[in-house]
N, C-alpha and C positions, 0 to 999 in steps of 0.2 A: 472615620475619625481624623480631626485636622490634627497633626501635633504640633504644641508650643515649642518653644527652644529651649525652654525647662525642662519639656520629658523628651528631648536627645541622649542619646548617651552622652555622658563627660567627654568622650575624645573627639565627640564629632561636632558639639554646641559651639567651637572657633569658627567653623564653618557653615555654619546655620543656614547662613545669607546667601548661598550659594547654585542652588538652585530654583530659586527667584529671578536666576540672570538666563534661566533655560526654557526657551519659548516652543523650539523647533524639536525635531528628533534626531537631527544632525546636530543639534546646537551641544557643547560640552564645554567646561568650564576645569581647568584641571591647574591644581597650584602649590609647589615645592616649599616647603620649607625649612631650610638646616637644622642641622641638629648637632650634640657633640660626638667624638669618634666615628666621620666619616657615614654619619646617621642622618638619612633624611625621612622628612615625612610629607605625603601624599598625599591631597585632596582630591577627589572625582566628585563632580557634578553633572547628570544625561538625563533622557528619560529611559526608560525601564525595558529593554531589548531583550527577547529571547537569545541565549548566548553571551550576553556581554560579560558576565563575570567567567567565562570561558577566553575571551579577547582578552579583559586585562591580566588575567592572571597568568595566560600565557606568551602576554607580551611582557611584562614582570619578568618570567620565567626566562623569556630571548635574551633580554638584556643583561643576563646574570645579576638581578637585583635577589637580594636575601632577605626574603620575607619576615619580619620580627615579630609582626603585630599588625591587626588590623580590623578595622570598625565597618558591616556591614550595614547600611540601611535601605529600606524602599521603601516610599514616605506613599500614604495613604492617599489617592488621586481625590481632589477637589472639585466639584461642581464644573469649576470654570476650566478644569484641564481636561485636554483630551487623552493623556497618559500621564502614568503615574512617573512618578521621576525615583533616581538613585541617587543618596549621597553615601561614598563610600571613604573609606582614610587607612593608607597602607604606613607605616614604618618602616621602611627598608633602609638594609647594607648597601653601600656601591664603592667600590675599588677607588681612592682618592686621586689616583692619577685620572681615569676613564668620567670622570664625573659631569665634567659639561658637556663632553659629546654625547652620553650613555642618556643623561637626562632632555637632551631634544630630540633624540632619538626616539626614546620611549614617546614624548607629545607629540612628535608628526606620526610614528605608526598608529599609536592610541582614535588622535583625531580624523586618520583618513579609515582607519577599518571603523570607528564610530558610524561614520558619515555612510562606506555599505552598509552595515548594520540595518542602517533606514530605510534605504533602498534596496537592499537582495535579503535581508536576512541573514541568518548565522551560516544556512549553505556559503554563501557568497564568501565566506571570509574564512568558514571552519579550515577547509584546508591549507590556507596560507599561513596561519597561526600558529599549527600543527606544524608547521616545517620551521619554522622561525624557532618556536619552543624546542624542535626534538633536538635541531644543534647540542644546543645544550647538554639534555640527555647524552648526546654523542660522546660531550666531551668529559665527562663524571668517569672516572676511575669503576672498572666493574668490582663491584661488590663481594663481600662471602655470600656462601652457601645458608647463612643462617636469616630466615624471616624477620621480620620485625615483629615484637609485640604491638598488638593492637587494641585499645580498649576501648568498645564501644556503649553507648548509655542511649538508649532511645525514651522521652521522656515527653507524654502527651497525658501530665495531671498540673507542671506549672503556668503555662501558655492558655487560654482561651481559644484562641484563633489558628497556633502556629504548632507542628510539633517538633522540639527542639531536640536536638542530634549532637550528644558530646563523643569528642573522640579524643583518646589521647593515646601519643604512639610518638615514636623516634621521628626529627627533625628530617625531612630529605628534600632537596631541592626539586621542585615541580609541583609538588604533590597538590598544592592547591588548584593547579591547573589540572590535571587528572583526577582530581575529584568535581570538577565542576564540571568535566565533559560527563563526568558518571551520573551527575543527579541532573544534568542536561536527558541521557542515554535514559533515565527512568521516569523522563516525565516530571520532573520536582522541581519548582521555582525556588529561591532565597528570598526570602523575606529581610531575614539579615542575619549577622554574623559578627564572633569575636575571635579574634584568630591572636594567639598570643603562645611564644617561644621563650621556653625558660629554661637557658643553658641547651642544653641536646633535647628535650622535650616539648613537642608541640599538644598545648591544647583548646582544641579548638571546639565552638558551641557554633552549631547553625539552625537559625529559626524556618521551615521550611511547613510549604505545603504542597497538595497537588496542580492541576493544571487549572481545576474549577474552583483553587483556591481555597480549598477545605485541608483540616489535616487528616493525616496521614496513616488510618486507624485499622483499613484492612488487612488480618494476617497477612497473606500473600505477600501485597506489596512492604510489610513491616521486614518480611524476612527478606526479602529479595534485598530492599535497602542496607541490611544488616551485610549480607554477603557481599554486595557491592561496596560497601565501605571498605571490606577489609581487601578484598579481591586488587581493587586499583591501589591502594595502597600498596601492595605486593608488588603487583602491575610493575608501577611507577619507579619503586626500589632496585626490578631487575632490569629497566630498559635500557642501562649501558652495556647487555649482555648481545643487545639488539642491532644487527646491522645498519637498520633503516627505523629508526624509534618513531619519525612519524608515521612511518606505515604501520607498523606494528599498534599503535596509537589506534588508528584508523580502523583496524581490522579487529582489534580487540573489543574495539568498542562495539560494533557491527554483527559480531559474534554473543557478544554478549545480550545484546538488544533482541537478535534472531531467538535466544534459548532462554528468554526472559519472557518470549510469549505464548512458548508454549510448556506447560507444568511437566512431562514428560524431560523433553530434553532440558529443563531450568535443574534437575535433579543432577544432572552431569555438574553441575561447576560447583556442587558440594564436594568433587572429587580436586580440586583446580588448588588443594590447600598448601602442598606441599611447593618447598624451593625450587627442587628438581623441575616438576613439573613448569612450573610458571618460566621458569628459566627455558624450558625447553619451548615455550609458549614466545616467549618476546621472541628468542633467537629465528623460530620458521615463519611469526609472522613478518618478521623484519629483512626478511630475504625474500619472499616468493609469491608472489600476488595470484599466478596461476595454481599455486598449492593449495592458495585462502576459495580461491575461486571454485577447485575440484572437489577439494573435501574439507574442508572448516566449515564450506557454508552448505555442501550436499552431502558430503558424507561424513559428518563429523562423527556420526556412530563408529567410523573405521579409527578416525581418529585417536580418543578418548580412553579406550583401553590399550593405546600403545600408550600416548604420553605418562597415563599414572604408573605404567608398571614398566620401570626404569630398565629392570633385567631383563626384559624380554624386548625390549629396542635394544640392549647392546647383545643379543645375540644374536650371529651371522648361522642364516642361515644355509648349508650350502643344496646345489643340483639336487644332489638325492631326496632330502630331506624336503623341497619343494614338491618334487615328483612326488611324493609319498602322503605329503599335505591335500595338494589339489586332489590325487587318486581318491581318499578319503570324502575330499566335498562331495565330487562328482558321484562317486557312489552313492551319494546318500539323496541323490536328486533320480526319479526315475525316467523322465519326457527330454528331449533331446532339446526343446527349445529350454528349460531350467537348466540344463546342465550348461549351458551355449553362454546363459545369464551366471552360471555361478563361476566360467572359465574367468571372464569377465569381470566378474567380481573380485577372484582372486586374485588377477592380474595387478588392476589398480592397487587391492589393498597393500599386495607388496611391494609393487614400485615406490607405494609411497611409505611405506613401511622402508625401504632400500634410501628411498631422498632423505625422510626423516633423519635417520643415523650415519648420513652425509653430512645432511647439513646441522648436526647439534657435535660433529667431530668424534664421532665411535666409530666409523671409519674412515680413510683414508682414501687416495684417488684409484688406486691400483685395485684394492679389496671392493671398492664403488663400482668401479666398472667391470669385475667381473659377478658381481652379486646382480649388478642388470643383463648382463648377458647370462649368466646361470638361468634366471624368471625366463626371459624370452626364450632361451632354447627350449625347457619345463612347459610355454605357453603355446610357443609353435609347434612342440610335438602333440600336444593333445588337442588342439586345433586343427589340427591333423586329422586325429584321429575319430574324429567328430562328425570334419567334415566327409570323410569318405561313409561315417557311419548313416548319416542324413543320403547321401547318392547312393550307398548300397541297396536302401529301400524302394527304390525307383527304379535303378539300371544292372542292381547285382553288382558280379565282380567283376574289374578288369583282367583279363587273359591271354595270355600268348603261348602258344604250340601246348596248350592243356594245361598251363599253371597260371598261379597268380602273376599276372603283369608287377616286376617289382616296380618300384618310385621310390625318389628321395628329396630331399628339400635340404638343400647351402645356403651357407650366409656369406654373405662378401660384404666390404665394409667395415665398418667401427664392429658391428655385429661380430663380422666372421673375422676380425682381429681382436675380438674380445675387449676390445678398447671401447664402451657402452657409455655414453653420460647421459647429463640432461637432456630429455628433448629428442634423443638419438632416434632416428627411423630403425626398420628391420628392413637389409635389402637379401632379398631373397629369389633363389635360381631353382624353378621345379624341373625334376626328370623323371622323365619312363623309359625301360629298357625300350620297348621299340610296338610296330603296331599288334592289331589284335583285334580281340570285340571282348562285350561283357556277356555276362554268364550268369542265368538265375534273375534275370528282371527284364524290363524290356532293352532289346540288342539294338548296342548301338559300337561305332570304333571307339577303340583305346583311346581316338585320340577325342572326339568328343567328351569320353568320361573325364580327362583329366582337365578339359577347359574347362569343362562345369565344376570338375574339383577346388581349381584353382579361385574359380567365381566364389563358391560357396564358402572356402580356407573365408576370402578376402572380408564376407559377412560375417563368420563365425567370429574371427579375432580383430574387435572392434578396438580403433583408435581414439585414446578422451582428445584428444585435440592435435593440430596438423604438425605433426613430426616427431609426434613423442608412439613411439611404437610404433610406428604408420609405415605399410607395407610398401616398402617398391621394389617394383620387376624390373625395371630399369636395364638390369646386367644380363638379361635373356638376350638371345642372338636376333637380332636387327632391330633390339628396343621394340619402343609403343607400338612399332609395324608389327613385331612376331608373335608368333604364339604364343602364350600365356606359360605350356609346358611344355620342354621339345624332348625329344626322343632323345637316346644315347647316340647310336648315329646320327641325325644332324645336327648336334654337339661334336661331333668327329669331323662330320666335314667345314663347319662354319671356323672350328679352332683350327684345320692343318694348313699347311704351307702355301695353299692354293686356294683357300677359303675367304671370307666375307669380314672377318675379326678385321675391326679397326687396330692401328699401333697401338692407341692409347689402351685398347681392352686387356694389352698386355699385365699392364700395372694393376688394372681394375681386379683383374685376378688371379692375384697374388694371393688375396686375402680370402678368397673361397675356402667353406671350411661345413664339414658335414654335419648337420644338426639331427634329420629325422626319417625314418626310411632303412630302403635294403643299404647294409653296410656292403656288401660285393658290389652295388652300384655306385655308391657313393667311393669307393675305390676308384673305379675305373673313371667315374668322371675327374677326380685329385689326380691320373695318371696322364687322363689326355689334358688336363688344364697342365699339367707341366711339361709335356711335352711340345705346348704352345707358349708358353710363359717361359719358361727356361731353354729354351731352343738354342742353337749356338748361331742363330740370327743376328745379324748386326741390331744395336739398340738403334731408335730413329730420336734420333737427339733435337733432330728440326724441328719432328712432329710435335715433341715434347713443350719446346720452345714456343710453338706456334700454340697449342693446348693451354699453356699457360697464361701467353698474353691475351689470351679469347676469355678467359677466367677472370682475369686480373679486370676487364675492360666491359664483361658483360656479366659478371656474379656479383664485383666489389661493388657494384654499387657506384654512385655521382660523388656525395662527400663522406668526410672522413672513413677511418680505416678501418676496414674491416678485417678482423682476425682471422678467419681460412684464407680469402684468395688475395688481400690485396700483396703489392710488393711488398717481401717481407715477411711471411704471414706462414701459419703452420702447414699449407696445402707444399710450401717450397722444400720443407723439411721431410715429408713426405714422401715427394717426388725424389729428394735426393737420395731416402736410402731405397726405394721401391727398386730407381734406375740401378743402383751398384746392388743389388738382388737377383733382377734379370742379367746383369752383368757380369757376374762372376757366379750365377747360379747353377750355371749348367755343369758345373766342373766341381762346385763345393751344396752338393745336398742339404748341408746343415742350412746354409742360408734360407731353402727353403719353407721360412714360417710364415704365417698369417700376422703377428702383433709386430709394430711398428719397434716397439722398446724392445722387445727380443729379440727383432730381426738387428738391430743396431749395435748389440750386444754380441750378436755371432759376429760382425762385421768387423768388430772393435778385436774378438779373440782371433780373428781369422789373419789378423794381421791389415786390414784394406781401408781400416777409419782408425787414424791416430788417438791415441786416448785424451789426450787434451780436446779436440774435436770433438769428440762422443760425446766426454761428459757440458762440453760448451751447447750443444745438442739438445742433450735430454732437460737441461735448466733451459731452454729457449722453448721445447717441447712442451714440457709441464707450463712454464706461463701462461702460455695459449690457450693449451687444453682448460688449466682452472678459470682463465679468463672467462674463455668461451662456456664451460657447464653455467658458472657466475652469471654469465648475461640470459643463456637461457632460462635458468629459473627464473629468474625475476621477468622476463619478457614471456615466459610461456610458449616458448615456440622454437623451431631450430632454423629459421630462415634471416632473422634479423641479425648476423653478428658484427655490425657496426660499432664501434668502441665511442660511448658517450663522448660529448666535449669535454676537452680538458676539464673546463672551469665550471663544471655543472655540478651540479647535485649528484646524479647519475653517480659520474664517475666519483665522485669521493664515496657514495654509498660503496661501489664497486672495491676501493681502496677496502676500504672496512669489512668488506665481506673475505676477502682473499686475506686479510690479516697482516696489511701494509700498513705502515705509521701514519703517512700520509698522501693522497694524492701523487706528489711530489716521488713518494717513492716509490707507486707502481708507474707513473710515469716513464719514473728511471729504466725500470725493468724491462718492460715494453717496447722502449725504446731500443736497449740493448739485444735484446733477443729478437727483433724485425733488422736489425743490421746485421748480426748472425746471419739468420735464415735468410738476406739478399746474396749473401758472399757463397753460398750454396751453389746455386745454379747459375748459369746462364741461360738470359730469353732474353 
């Protein structure tokens, strides 16, 4: 059907003529006209793109324009077109100062994402829009705790052709652009639309069908529609709560499309109704693209029953009560390859059970990082236990002069200083008292059973990605050359006075700390580690020196700064209280501990670190540290810790996740705390 300019609606027959001037699919025609109280209104003339009322309404949305009212149509294609065309007509608010720049602003982005549109499609341009609009969201005051009312009316007996969609709910800025990506996200085109604000109340009528152009009659999709109306609506409400709203934008959408196609998992987001919830929903997708990646979009089952049941994410878990959790799966699995699958499974669910209630602020940095080192100690002992249980059936027991060969397994590192974040590896040191053979399978030496030990440990306790749990042996005696697990004596002779320990292994293990195994071995190894580490041995300050600039020059990386090693950087602040550890360690026991804050703490009581220092310290400390977990989750990994550019997106996300006002004032911090931590050392 051709329409006359009689049957336009009333707001749009000024503009009739308008796309009559549109030949091409780049071609657009767009034209301002004022109005009273800083009111203007909007004409658009295109042809008819997948996503375009996604562009404009989220470039509306970029520019802080306040949507008041506005006239949808898609005019019925003609014989002699190749596409159908849109005329559409907004009423918007604009800031009377911002008004000429705001308004050629909006018609060069309008016209140049028209123009991809033509050429890439709505991929090409989804993502740029998405970042241009979520500013915004950025900048909105977070909201209450309280929902909006939403009232929906799905109504397919007035229309013929279309079935039309009333909604009426509280005014929020965006919402028409998050509701266009949603009925983009369901497959439903606009036919057309009346969008009209009355005082704090929007309501709004859309005439809409499917993809083959029919309406929209099957169950299913009536309800999925139904929830998806109110769902982004919600969405949309909490995204100031969102560090990164256009990721969270992104991923919510993706999410949802994923559990909208299969009936099964579509039944989860009938659970998605509550504030909490969705709140808890912007905030992790807006931080962590590897979280979205692990389990939103694979394990969203582990998901779902944490985020709806609020009280059971703020409950910390502690050691025992993990031990006592997993004891339970594992029993209930009888084959060593399920049990192998449910250690694994558990692993993941808590850690991310542990991120979660990180990153929604139920705990804190200190309660974070020992709730991950709690999991991995809980995961390493029964990996453990596993893996000897898989070689027992092969090679029996390990033996020495008639008894069980004992062993143990240390942490060193963040691990074995209980200082665990994002991303964190597990580095770990195995020991057997000394040689032997096995007993009860086929004989082989002590020392064969525990390389294979170690081999098998290294399958047993599978890493989801490189550096988040990911084992390294690293701190065994002559690294990747040595054995995988050395005996207690050549642990004795590599650590004493005449032995193979480099200077630097000194520091490296400080932070050695017993996890799993005979507790009389794990002594004796804590006694010869400080009889090598606390020694009344000159410190090597050169060595130190030279350690550092080799870090600084082949870890930091080419450009900008990177937060462990470059100068500046939290590896300097480490090194400085590790050295006054070894240094007054031999004479003051106490200093002897594994955490970083505690050891700086005795330092501070001992009289040896002025207290102005300390606490200038621990504020230089912690920025790093939360810098650094900040970049790993959103990077997914623990290798990249290069600090965004100043003036990028990046870093103001960055800003906003640590809970700084602006760029500008984590800049500051940053800045102050790498001056700190130079005046430390010398190299």
């Amino acid at each position: 059907m051709n329409m006359q300019f009689q049957d336009y609606p009333a707001a749009l027959r000024p503009f009739a003529r308008l796309p009559e001037k549109i030949c091409r699919p780049q071609d657009l025609v767009l034209e301002w006209q004022p109005k009273k109280d800083g009111r203007w209104q909007l004409a658009i003339a295109t042809t008819d793109k997948d996503g375009l009322l996604t562009v404009m309404s989220g470039l509306l949305t970029a520019c802080g324009f306040d949507i008041l009212a506005g006239d949808l149509l898609t005019l019925e294609k003609r014989p002699d077109q190749p596409q159908r065309k849109i005329l559409d007509r907004f009423e918007v608010a604009i800031p009377a100062a911002a008004e000429p720049e705001l308004l050629s602003r909006f018609a060069e982005m309008l016209r140049s994402c028209n123009e991809r549109l033509a050429e890439e499609g709505i991929e090409g341009v989804r993502d740029s829009v998405i970042e241009k609009a979520a500013r915004r969201f950025a900048e909105r005051t977070v909201p209450g705790d309280q929902l909006l009312p939403v009232e929906i009316v799905i109504d397919n007996e007035s229309s013929a052709k279309n079935t039309m969609l009333h909604i009426s709910s509280q005014d929020i800025p965006g919402f028409l652009f998050a509701f266009a990506n949603a009925l983009s996200l369901l497959g439903i085109q606009v036919e057309g639309a009346t969008i009209r604000t009355e005082a704090t109340t929007v309501r709004d009528t859309f005439a809409i069908r499917d993809l083959k152009g029919n309406k929209i009659s099957d169950p299913d999709s009536l309800r999925e529609l139904r929830f998806a109306c109110v769902l982004i609506k919600q969405f949309a409400y909490l995204l100031p709560h969102s560090p990164n709203p256009g990721q969270a934008i992104r991923q919510f959408r993706e999410m949802a499309s994923r559990m909208l196609e299969n009936p099964r998992q579509a039944a989860d987001l009938a659970g998605l109704g509550s504030p909490e919830t969705l709140q808890i929903l912007a905030e992790v997708m807006g931080v962590s693209r590897f979280l979205w990646e692990d389990f939103l979009r694979m394990q969203h089952e582990n998901l779902f029953p944490l985020i709806r049941d609020r009280r059971e994410l703020e409950r910390r878990i502690d050691a025992s009560a993990l031990a006592s959790l997993l004891k339970d799966e594992l029993a209930a699995t009888k084959h060593l390859t399920d049990q192998i699958q449910a250690l694994n499974d558990f692993k993941d669910r808590e850690m991310f059970r542990i991120d979660l209630r990180h990153i929604t602020g139920l705990c804190g940095d200190v309660e974070f990082a020992r709730s991950l080192t709690d999991l991995a100690d809980v995961v390493v002992t029964a990996a453990a236990e596993l893996s000897h249980a898989q070689l027992r059936l092969r090679l029996g027991r390990p033996q020495m002069e008639g008894r069980d060969c004992p062993w143990a397994i240390l942490a060193a590192g963040k691990f074995g200083g209980r200082e665990m974040g994002f991303a964190s590896d597990l580095e770990l040191l195995f020991v057997y008292r000394g040689a032997g053979q096995t007993f009860g399978g086929r004989t082989v030496a002590n020392s064969s059973y525990f390389e294979e030990f170690v081999r098998i440990f290294l399958k047993t306790l599978r890493a989801r990605k490189e550096g988040i749990f990911e084992i390294d042996l690293r701190l065994r005696p002559y690294g990747s050359e040595g054995t995988l697990a050395s005996t207690l004596p050549a642990l004795r002779e590599y650590y004493s006075k005449d032995g193979n320990a480099e200077p630097f292994e000194r520091m490296a293990m400080i932070k050695l700390r017993p996890v799993a195994g005979d507790e009389k071995l794990c002594a004796e190894v804590l006694a010869l580690r400080d009889d090598f580490v606390y020694s009344r041995q000159p410190f090597d300050y050169a060595n130190l020196a030279h350690l550092r600039r080799r870090m600084a020059t082949e870890l930091a990386g080419g450009a900008g700064v990177n937060l462990k090693y470059s100068p500046g950087a939290l590896i300097d602040i480490e090194f400085f209280i590790q050295s006054r550890q070894i240094l007054f360690g031999a004479e003051r026991p106490e200093l002897r501990v594994t955490n970083s804050m505690g050891a700086l703490k005795r330092l501070q009581e001992a009289g040896l670190v002025e207290k102005g220092l300390a606490d200038d310290i621990r504020r230089a400390y912690r920025c790093f540290r939360r810098a650094i977990d900040a970049l790993r989750v959103v990077r997914g990994h623990a290798r990249d810790l290069t600090l965004p550019d100043l003036e990028s997106a990046d870093f103001r996300y960055l800003a906003r996740r640590l809970g700084f006002a602006d760029s500008h004032a984590l800049e500051r911090e940053i800045s102050w705390s790498r001056e700190l931590s130079r005046g430390l050392l010398e190299w």
